[in-house]
N, C-alpha and C positions, 0 to 999 in steps of 0.2 A: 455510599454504595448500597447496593439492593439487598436482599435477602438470596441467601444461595441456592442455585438449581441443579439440584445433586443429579437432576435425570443426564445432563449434559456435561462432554467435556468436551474442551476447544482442541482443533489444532490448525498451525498458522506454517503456510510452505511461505519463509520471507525470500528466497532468492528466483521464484517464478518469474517470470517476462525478466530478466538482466540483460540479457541481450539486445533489448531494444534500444536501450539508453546507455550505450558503453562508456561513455567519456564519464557519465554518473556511477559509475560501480566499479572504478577499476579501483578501491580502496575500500569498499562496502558494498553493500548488496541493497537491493529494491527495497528492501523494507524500512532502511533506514537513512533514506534519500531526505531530505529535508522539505516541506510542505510548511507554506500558509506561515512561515513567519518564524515560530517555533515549535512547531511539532517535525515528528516524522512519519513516513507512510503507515507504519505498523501499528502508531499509536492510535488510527481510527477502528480499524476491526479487533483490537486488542480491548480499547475503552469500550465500543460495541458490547463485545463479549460479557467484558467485567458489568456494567450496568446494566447485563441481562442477568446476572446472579452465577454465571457461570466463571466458577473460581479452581477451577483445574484444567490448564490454559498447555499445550506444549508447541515449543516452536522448534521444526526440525530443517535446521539451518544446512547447507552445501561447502559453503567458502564465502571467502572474507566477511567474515561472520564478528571481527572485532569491533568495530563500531556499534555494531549491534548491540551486542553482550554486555560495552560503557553504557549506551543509550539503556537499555531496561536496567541491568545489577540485580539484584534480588527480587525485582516488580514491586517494590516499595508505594511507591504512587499511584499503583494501579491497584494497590489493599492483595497483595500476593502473594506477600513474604509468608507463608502457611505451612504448621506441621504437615499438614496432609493437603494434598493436591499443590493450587498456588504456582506459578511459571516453573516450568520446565524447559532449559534448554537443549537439547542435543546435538552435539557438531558431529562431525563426519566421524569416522571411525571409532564410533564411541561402543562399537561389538569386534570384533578381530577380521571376522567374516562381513563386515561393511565396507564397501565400495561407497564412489562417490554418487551419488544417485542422480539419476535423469530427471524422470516423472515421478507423480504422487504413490504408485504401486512400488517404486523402486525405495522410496523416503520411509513409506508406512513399513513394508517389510521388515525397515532395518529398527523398527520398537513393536513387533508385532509380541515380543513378549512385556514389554511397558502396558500394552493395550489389554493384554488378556490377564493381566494383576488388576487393571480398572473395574470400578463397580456399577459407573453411570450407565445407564444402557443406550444413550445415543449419544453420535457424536458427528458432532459441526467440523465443517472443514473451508478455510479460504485460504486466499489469495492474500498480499498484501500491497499489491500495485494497485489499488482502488484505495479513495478517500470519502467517507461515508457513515452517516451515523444510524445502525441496522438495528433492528428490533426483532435480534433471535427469537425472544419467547414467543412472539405472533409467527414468526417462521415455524417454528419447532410445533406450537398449537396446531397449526394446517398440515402439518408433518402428520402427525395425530392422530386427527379426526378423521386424514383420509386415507388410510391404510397405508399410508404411500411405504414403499422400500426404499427410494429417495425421495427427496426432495430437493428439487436446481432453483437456485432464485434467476434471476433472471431482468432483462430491462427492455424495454422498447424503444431503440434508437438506432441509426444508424450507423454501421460498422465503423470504428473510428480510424481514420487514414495512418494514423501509426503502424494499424494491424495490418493493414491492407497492402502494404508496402511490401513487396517481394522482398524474400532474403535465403539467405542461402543456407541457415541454418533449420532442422525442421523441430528443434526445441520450442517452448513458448508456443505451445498451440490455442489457437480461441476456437467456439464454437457457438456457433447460431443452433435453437430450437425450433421445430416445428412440433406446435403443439394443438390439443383439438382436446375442449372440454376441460379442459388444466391436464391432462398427459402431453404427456412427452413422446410423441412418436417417433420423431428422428432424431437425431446432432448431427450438424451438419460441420464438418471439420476445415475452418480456414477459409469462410466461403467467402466470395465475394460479390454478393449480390446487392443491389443499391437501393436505396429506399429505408423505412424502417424495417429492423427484422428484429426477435426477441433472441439479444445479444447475452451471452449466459454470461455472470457473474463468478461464476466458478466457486461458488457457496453453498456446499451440499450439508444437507442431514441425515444422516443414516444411522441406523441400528447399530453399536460395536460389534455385536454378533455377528452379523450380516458383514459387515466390515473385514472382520477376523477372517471371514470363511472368505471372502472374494479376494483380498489380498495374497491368502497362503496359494490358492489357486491360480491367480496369475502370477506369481514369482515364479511359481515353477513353469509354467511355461514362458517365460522370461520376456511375458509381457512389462511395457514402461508405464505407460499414460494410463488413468482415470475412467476418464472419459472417452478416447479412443478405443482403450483396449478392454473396459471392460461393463462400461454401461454401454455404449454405441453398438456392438455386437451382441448384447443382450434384451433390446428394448421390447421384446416379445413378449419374451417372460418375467424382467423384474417392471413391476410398477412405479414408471419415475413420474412422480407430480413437479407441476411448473408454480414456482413460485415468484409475483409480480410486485417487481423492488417500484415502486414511486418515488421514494423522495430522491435529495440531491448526492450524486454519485459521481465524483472525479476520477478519471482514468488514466494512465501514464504509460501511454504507447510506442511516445520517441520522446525526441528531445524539445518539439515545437508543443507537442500537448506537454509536456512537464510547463512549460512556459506560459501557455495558455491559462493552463488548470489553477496555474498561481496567481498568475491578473485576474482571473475572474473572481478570487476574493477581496478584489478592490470593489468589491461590487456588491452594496447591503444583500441583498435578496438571496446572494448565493454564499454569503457566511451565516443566515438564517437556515437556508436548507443545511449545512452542514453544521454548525452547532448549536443549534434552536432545541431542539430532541431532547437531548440528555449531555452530559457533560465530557469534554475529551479532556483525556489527562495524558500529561508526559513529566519527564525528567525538568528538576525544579535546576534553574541556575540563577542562584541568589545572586543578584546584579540591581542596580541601579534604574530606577524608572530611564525611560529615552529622555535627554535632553536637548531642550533646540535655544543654540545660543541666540543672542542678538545679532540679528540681520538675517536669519537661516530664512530660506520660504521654501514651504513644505503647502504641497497639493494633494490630495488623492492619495495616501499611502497608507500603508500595513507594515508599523513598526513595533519588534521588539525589546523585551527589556534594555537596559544595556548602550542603546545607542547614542550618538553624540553627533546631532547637525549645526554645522555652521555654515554651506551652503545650500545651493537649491535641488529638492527634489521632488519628482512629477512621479503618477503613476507608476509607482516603481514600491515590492517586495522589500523588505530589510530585514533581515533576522540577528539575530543576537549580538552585537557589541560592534555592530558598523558603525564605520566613523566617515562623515564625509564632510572634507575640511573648508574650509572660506574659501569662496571663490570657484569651488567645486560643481559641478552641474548634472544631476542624475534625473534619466528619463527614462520613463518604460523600460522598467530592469529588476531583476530577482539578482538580488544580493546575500549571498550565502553567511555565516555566522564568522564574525570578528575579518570584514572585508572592509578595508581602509582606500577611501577615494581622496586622495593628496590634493594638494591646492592645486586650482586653476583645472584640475583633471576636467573632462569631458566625454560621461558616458551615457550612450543608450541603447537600447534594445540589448543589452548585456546578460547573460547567467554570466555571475561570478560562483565561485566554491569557493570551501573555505581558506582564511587565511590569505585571499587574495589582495595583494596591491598595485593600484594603480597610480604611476608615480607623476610629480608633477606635473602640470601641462599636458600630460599626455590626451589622444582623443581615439574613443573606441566608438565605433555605431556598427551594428547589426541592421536590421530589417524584419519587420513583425510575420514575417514568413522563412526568415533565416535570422533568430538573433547568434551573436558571438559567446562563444561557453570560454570560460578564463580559466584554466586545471587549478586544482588544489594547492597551494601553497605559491603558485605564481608571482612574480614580480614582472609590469608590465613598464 
């Protein structure tokens, strides 16, 4: 780990965008959706954080918040277990006078006394539906130098079709910047414009102070959102600086980019952009290297610990303790942890979740524009 950045504390909203990917959260929440083998979503802007020196981290969690809470424990792995500072969780009603919270105004409120016992004087704020290895203290430095009273990271790509997807809920909102000189002149709320636009990150820096004061002010007026209700209507007077993310940043919009985002670390170049940087760390499960019996043919995959092939498998995810048996045949599939493919089975284009089995003989196929998602604990 680094040396500690007392100026900064973290905080991590893990149940933001949920609604995109229901069939993935009706037992956990975004943060702790499983990614690239084994890790989870939270464990990138969490290691992020930690290997920026920032070691007073708090996550203010909504609902279904238990997988969570297994997945980190004490933050042992992430160097956090700490008298002072070190993970913080907070579940819902954790003050008398806490509701369940919508937006970031409504989450910060409910520790606005957590924050003003805090000594750091700025503080990071993300998202955990992004996969990415960030380099806060080059963020926080630009933060700095330029006076800014925010600062947005930000990326240059085009809106990704998850977002763009009408729905019916007006939760989960994104926002494009239009900026000139590095300010921020507009946010543009939900837009849908096509081409590249500088698509916000939803990774801000800000002052606690500054913080302190716009939170207590928009509660009372019973504002929700951020970014809607209280940078967007102010961009006159607060100076928000735009800060320009490069490297590699995965996004989980629905359930086809969950899909996407995980084959494309079948792919050298983009497990370099994401863990080339600095180190991700997650929860250790002492298990057994992967073994590939005799006669197994294994192509193109991303396996972890734990597993056991004695059939064939192509371009296909596997995460911790799959087993897929002789005569079995897996192709272009994300296989969730401890998902048993039986003899003679035949899958592709598959999401399994965990606990999944597919029984003998049987044949699932999807379509790389519609794969098949198999629920939790299923027997197929």
């Amino acid at each position: 780990m680094v040396n500690s950045n007392s100026d900064a504390l973290g905080i991590i909203f893990p149940n933001s965008y949920d609604s995109l990917v229901p069939e993935l959260v009706g037992e956990r929440l975004m943060a702790s959706i499983p990614f690239a083998s084994r890790y989870r979503m939270v464990d990138f802007v969490l290691s992020s954080m930690v290997n920026c020196g920032i070691g007073n981290i708090s996550i203010i969690v909504r609902k279904n918040y238990h997988s969570l809470m297994d997945h980190l424990g004490s933050g042992r792995e992430w160097d956090l277990t700490r008298k002072n500072g070190g993970l913080n969780i907070f579940p819902p009603y954790s003050e008398k006078t806490v509701k369940i919270y919508n937006g970031r105004v409504e989450a910060l409120a409910s520790i606005l006394s957590f924050l003003q016992d805090q000594k750091e004087k700025y503080v990071v704020m993300s998202d955990a539906n992004i996969a990415l290895n960030f380099d806060f203290n080059s963020m926080l430095k630009a933060h700095i130098e330029s006076g800014a009273d925010v600062t947005a990271a930000y990326v240059e790509q085009e809106i990704p079709e998850g977002l763009r997807k009408p729905r019916s809920s007006s939760d989960d909102l994104y926002y494009t910047l239009s900026i000139e000189n590095g300010r921020v002149h507009k946010i543009y709320i939900n837009a849908t414009a096509p081409g590249i636009q500088n698509v916000g990150l939803n990774i801000y820096i800000i002052s606690r102070e500054l913080l302190i004061q716009e939170i207590n002010t928009a509660y009372v007026r019973g504002h929700v959102y951020f970014e809607r209700d209280i940078l967007a209507p102010q961009m006159g007077r607060l100076n928000v600086q735009a800060y320009k993310y490069d490297g590699y940043v995965a996004r989980i919009s629905d359930m086809k980019s969950y899909f996407d985002e995980n084959m494309k670390m079948l792919e050298e170049e983009n497990v370099e952009g994401l863990f080339a940087r600095s180190p991700i760390y997650t929860k250790i499960r002492d298990d057994n290297p992967t073994r590939y019996i005799n006669g197994a043919v294994v192509k193109n995959i991303m396996a972890a610990d734990g597993c056991i092939i004695e059939g064939e498998v192509e371009n296909s995810i596997l995460f911790r303790g799959v087993r897929v048996a002789k005569g079995a045949k897996v192709k272009n599939c994300v296989l969730m942890q401890d998902t048993v493919i039986e003899e003679g089975a035949k899958v592709e284009y598959v999401i399994s979740d965990k606990d999944v089995t597919i029984s003998a003989g049987k044949e699932i196929k999807g379509t790389d524009s519609f794969p098949v998602y198999v629920a939790k604990y299923q027997t197929v």
